[in-house]
N, C-alpha and C positions, 0 to 999 in steps of 0.2 A: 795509442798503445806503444809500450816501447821493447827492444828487442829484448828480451832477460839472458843472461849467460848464468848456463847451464850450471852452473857450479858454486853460488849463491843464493842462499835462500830467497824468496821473491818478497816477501813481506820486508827483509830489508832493502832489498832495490827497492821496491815503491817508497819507502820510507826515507829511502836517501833522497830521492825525486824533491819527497815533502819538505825535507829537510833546507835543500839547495832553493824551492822556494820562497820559502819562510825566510833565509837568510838574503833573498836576492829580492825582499820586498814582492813579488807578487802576491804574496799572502801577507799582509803588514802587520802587525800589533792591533790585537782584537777583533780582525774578522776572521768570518767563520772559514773553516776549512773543509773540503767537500767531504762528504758525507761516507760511510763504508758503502752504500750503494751506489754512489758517484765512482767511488776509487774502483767497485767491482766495472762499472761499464768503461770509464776509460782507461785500465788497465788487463780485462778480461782477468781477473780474481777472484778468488772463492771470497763469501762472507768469513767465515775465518782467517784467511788472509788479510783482508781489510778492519778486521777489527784488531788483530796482532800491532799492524802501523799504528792504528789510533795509540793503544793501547802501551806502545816503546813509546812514539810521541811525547804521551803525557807524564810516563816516566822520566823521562830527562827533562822533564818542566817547559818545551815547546809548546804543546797546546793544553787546553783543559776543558772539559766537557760541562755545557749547563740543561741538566735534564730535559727535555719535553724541547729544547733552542738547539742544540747541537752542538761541533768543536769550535773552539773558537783558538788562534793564533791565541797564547803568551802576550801580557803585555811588556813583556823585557826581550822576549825570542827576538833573536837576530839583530842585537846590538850589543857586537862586537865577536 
């Protein structure tokens, strides 16, 4: 879990989390990315929260979702 500061919304801290590691390869180009009941346990977040991240995610074209498979890493996110 990580400490949240009080004065940002938390669905964008977890999202910048996601963010930093998409761009820092631990999530590489086309694999999947933890799930909204992943992101609820290791970040102690409501399902609505967790589905806000997916959700900005795949708006900025970092991840994209394959029904019934889950999110998966962009295949262009975080290069460059």
């Amino acid at each position: 879990m990580i400490d949240f500061a009080p004065d940002v919304p938390r669905w964008r801290q977890v999202a910048e989390v996601l963010r930093k590691r998409i761009a820092d390869g631990t999530y590489p180009p086309r694999t999947r990315v933890p799930s909204v009941l992943a992101l609820q346990q290791e970040f102690g977040i409501a399902t609505a929260t967790g589905q806000k991240v997916h959700r900005a995610l795949r708006e900025e074209g970092l991840i994209y979702t394959e029904p019934g498979l889950g999110s998966f890493v962009s295949p262009t996110a975080g290069q460059g």
